[in-house]
C-alpha positions as CSV (number, residue, x, y, z in Angstrom):
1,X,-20.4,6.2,-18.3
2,X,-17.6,3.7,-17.9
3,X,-15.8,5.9,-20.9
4,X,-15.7,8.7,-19.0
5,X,-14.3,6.8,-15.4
6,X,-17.5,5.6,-14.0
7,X,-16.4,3.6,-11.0
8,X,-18.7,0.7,-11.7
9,X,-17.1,-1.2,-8.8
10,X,-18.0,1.3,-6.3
11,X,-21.1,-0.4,-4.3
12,X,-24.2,1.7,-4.2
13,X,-26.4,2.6,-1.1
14,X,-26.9,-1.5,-1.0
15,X,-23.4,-1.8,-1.3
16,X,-24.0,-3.9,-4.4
17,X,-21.9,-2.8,-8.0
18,X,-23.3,-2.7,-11.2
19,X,-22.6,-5.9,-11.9
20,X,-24.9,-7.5,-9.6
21,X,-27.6,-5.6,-10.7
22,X,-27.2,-6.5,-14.1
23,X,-26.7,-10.1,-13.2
24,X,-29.9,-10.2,-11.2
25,X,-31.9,-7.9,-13.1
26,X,-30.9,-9.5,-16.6
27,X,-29.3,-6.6,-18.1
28,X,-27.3,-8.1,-20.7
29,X,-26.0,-5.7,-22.6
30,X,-25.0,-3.7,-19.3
31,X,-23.4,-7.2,-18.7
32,X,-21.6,-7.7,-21.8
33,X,-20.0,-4.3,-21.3
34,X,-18.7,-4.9,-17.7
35,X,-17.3,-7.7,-18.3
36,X,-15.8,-6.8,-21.9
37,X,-12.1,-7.9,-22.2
38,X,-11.2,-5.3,-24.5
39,X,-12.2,-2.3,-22.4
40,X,-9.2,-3.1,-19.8
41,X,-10.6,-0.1,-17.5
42,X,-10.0,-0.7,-14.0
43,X,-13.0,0.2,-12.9
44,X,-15.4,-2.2,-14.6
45,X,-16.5,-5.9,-12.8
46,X,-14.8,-9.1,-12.6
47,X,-17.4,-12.2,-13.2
48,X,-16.4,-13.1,-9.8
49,X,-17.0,-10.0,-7.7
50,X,-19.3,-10.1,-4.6
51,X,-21.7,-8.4,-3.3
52,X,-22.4,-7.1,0.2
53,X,-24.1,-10.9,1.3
54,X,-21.0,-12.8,-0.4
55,X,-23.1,-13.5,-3.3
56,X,-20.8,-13.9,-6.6
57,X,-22.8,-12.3,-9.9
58,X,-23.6,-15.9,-11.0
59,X,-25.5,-16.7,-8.2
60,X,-27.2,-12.8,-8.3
61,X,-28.0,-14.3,-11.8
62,X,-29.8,-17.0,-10.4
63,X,-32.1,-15.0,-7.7
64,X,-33.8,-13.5,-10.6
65,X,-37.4,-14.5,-10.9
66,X,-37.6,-16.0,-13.3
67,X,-34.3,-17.2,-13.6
68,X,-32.6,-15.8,-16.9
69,X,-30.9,-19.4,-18.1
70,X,-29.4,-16.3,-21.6
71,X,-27.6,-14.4,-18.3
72,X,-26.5,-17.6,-16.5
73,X,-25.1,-19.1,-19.6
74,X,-23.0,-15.7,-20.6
75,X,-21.8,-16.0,-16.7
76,X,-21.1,-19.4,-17.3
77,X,-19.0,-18.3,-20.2
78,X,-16.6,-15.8,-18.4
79,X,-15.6,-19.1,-16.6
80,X,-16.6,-18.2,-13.0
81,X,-15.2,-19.6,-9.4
82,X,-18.0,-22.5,-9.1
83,X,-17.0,-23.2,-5.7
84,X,-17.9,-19.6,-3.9
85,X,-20.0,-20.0,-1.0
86,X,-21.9,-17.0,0.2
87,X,-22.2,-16.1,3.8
88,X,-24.6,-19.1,4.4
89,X,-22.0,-21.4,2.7
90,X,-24.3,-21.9,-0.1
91,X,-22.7,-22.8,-3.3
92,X,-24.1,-21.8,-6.9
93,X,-25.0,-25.7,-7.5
94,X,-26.7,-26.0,-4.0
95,X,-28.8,-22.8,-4.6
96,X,-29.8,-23.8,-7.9
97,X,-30.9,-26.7,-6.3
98,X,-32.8,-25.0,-3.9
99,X,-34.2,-22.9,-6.3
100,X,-35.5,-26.2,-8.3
101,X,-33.5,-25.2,-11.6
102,X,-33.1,-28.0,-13.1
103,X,-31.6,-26.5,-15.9
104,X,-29.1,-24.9,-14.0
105,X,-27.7,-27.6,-12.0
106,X,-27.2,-29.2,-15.1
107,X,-25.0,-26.4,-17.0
108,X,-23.3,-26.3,-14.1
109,X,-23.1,-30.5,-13.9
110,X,-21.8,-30.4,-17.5
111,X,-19.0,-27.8,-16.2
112,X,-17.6,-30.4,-14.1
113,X,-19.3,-28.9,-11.2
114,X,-18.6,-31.4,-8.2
115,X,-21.4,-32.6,-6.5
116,X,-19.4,-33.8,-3.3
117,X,-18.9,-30.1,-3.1
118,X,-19.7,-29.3,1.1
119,X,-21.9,-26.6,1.8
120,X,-20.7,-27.2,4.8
């Protein structure tokens, strides 16, 4: 679809893209297109894109149940803003926190991720 102009940034009834749905419904390959560097088309997501509840896709990622470490590592990859809040001023380390991932909050510790970072 995205070959023949599919505006994949254009928010659905939801007002979510395409890119959060992949991100939370672990749609890789849907994923790896998106956010392919070679396409260059306009149209297609940015890894730090947000959705209607100022969630950026890594932290859509991380709402999954359970939590798809292969899609959060590929997120991790595209070298996301790791200091987004959404509109609760929740960062991704804090909600992987909440979320009791370890496994997350260490990728993101081994990032550099700063813990000092205020929710707040």
């Amino acid at each position: 679809m995205i070959e023949y102009g599919a505006n994949c940034r254009y928010p659905g009834n939801g007002r979510d893209c395409a890119i959060h749905f992949a991100a939370e419904y672990g749609l890789m390959d849907t994923m790896k297109e998106l956010l392919n560097p070679k396409r260059e088309h306009p149209n297609c997501g940015h890894v730090d894109q947000l959705d209607a509840n100022v969630n950026c896709v890594l932290a859509r990622a991380m709402m999954a149940e359970p939590n798809n470490t292969e899609m959060i590592k590929f997120i991790l990859e595209q070298k996301p803003d790791l200091v987004t809040k959404n509109r609760y001023w929740v960062t991704p380390i804090t909600q992987a926190a909440i979320s009791a991932e370890p496994e997350v909050v260490k990728m993101l510790l081994d990032l550099g991720q700063d813990l000092k970072t205020s929710d707040w």
